[in-house]
N, C-alpha and C positions, 0 to 999 in steps of 0.2 A: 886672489886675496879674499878670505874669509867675511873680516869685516870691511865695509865699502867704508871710502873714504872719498871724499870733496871738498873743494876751496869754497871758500862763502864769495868773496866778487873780485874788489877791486885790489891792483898791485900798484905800486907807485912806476910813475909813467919816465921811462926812457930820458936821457938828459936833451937829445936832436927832439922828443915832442913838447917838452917843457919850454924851448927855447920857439916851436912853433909858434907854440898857443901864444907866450908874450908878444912875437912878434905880429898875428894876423889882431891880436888886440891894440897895437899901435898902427894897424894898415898897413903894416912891411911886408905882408904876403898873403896872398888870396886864397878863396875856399878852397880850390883846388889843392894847392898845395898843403893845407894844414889837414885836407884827407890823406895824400898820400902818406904824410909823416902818422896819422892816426892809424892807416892800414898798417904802413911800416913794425909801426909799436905792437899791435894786435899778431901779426905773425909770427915775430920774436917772443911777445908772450908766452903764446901757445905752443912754438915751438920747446921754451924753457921749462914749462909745466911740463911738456912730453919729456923730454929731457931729467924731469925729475923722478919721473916713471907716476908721474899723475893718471889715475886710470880714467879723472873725468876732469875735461876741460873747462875755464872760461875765458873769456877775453881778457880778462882784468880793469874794464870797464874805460878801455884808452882812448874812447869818444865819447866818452858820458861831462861833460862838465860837473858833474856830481852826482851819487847815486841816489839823487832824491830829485833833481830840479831836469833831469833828460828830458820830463815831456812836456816842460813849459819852454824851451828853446825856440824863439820867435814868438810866443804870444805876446798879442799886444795892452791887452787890458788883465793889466797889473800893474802896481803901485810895489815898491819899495821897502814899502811898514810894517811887514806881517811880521809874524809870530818870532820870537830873536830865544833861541839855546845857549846857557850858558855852558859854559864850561867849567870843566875844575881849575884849571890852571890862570882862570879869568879871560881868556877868548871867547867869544859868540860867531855863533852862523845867526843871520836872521831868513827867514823865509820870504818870499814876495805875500803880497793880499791881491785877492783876486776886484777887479772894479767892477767887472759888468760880465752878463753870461750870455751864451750859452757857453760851458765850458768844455770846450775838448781838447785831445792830449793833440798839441804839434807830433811829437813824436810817439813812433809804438817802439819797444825794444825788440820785436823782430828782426827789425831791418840790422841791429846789433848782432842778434842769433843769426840770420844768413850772410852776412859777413866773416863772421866766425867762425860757423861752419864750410866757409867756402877756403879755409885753411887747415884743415883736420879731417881725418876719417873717425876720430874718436870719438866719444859720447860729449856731448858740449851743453852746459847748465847756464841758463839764463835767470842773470838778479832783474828783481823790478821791483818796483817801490808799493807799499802798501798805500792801499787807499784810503787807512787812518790815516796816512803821514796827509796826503794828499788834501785831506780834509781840514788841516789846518790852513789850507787858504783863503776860506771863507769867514770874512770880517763879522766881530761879533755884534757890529753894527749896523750888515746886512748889505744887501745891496741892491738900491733901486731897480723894478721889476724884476728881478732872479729871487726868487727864494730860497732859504736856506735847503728844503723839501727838494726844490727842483737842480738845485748843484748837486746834493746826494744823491738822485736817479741819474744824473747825466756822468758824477763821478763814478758810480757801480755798471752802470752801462758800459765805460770806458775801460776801466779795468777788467772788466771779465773779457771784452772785446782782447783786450793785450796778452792776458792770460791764453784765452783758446786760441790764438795767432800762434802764441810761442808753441803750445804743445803740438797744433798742428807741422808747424814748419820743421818739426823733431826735436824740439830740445828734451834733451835726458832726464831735466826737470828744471821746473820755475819756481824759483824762490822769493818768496816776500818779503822785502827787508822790515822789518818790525820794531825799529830801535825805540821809535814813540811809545810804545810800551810801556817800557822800566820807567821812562822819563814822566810819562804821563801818574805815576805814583808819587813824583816828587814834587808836581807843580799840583795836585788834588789826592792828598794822601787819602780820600774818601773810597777812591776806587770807580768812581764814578766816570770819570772822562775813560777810565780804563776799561771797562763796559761799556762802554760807547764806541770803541775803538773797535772790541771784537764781534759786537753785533754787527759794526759797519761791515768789518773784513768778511763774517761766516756770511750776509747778504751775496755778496760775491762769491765766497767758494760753496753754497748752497746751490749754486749752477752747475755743478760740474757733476758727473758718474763718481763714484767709490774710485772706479780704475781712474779714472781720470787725476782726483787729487789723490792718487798713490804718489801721483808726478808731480803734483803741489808741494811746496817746504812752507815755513815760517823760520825768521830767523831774528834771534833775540838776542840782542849787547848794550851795553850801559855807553854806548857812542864809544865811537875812537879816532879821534882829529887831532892832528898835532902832536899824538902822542898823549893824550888827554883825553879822560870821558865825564861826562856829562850827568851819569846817575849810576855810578858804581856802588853810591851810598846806601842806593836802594833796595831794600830787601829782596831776595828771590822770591821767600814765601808769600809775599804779597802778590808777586805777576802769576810763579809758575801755574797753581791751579787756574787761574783767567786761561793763561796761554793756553793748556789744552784741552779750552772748551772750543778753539778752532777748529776746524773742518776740515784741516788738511791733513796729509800722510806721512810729513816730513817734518822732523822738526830741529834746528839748527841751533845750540846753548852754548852760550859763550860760558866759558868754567876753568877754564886757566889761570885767569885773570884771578879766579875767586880766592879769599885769601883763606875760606872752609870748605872746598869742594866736595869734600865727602857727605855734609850736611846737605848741600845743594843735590848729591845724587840722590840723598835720603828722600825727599822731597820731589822730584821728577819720578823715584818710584813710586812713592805713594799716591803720583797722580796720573802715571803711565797708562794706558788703554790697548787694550788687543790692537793689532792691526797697523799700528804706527810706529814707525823708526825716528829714534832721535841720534842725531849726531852731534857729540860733545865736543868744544872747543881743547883740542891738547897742544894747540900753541898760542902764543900771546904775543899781537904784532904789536902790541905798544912795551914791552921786553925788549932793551936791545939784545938782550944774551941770546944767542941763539940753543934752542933745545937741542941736545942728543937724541938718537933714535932711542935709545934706552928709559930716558926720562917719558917720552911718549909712551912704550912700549908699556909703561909701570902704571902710566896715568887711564891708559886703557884699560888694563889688569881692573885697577881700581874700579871703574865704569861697570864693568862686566861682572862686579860683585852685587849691584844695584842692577844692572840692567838685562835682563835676556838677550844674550849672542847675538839671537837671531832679529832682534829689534836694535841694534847698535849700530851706531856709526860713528865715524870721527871728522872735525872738520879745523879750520883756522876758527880764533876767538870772532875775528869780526873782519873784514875789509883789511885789506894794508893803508888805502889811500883815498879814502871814499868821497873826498873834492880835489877836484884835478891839482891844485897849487899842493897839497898836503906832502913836503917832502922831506919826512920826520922819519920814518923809515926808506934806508935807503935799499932800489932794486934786489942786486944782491944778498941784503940779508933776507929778504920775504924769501926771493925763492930757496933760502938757505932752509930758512923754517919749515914752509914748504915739502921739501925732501926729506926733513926729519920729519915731518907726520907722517907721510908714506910709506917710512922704514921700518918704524914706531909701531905702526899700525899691520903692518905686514907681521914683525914680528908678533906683536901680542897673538893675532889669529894664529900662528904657528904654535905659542906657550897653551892658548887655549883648544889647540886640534883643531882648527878650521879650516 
């Protein structure tokens, strides 16, 4: 296939892991077993993505309790209160607050990548959470002996540790989920938390070689939970140039969704740079219509009029199910959509001689 194409993370989980997870949350069954039903779900995934002739794998996140909260899993000093996202449709996620430091991550998302990988021979893409997102745990009221100063070293420390984990253990590439982004223009239309965010992130990918964050992404969506997003309202023109003063090689734009995508290509060209691939959302998992290959194939077309061939990629708008309960899309239709970007995107490379 000409232009590469990849899924951004999570798929909605299995009906036998849904009925796990309720169940080891009422004490009806042990760790053991709500591994096996997570290993279970992660085989069939992967196996269905091959199935769809996906050229690059993920797990679809079927052990993640959410693709934001995997590496606080067992810590103990958090509180409840932190930071609460609204949504469009009137839902909220709230984040924890962090109480007391040092901070580190319970969990790395390798041990997700060698899991993963131990079910495929094919290229396999590991998501992990930005260390903007991450950075909203720290209370703006501080926390006795931890300094704000000292949670940011020990946050960038953390992350870049997860980062060179994943690349080493072979993932195909690691992705940043970057949703705070767009979000962060709606809660400080100044632009200010928004620059703060990407200082935070390029501190991190300032570590790595050129080659290295060839295999770095950044990936940016107006949220999608419940079938509902959180900062759809928010202008592109306001984030895109911020986003690619980032320092990675990939970059992942929700634009399905968009209700002007041509304006928004207009605008990633103008702020495009040698050397870096961006892949453009040509499906929309909060859509229940599922796309035709043809509709893909046009939306690409479109893309390739703004974007050089050879910098192009295509991808899902955002996550199918990005907190484990999220089951607003159901299995079958992602990986419906899914197969239409592949085909979609197969084609266009053919219309364009690729």
């Amino acid at each position: 296939m000409g232009i590469p194409t990849e899924p951004i993370g999570s798929i909605p989980r299995p009906p036998a892991l849904l009925a796990a997870l309720s169940d080891h949350a009422e004490g009806k069954i042990g760790d053991a077993e709500l591994v096996a039903r997570q290993d279970e779900a992660i085989a069939d995934t992967m196996a269905r993505l091959e199935q769809a002739g996906s050229p690059v794998l993920v797990d679809g996140e079927q052990s993640k309790p959410s693709f934001v909260t995997y590496p606080l899993a067992g810590l103990t000093t958090l509180s409840p209160d932190g930071a609460v996202i609204p949504f469009a449709d009137g839902h909220t996620r709230q984040l924890p607050c962090l109480t007391a430091g040092p901070f580190r991550y319970q969990r790395h998302a390798v041990t997700y990548l060698r899991a993963a990988r131990g079910h495929t021979t094919l290229p396999v893409k590991q998501a992990i959470i930005a260390p903007s997102a991450l950075s909203l745990l720290y209370p703006a009221a501080g926390v006795d002996g931890y300094s704000r100063k000292a949670f940011l070293d020990d946050l960038t420390a953390e992350a870049e540790t997860e980062i060179r984990e994943c690349l080493d253990a072979g993932a195909h590439a690691v992705q940043l989920d970057f949703t705070e982004g767009r979000l962060s223009l709606k809660l400080d239309p100044s632009g200010s938390v928004l620059d703060d965010f990407v200082a935070l992130n390029n501190q991190v990918l300032e570590r790595f070689t050129d080659a290295e964050r060839a295999r770095i992404g950044v990936h940016t969506c107006p949220g999608g939970d419940q079938d509902s997003t959180h900062s759809a309202d928010v202008d592109y023109a306001g984030l895109l140039p911020k986003l690619f003063q980032l320092k990675a090689g990939n970059f992942y734009i929700q634009l399905a969704g968009e209700p002007d995508p041509e304006r928004v290509l207009g605008i990633i060209a103008e702020n495009l740079r040698p050397g870096v691939k961006v892949f453009v959302g040509v499906v929309d998992p909060i859509d229940p219509a599922v796309e035709t290959p043809e509709q893909v194939r046009d939306r690409v077309l479109a893309a390739a009029r703004h974007i050089p061939p050879d910098q192009l990629g295509t991808c899902d708008d955002c996550g199918f199910s990005p907190f484990a309960d999220d089951t607003s899309t159901s299995r079958d239709t992602a990986f419906a959509k899914i197969a239409a970007r592949v085909q979609g995107t197969r084609l266009a490379s053919e219309s364009l001689g690729l």
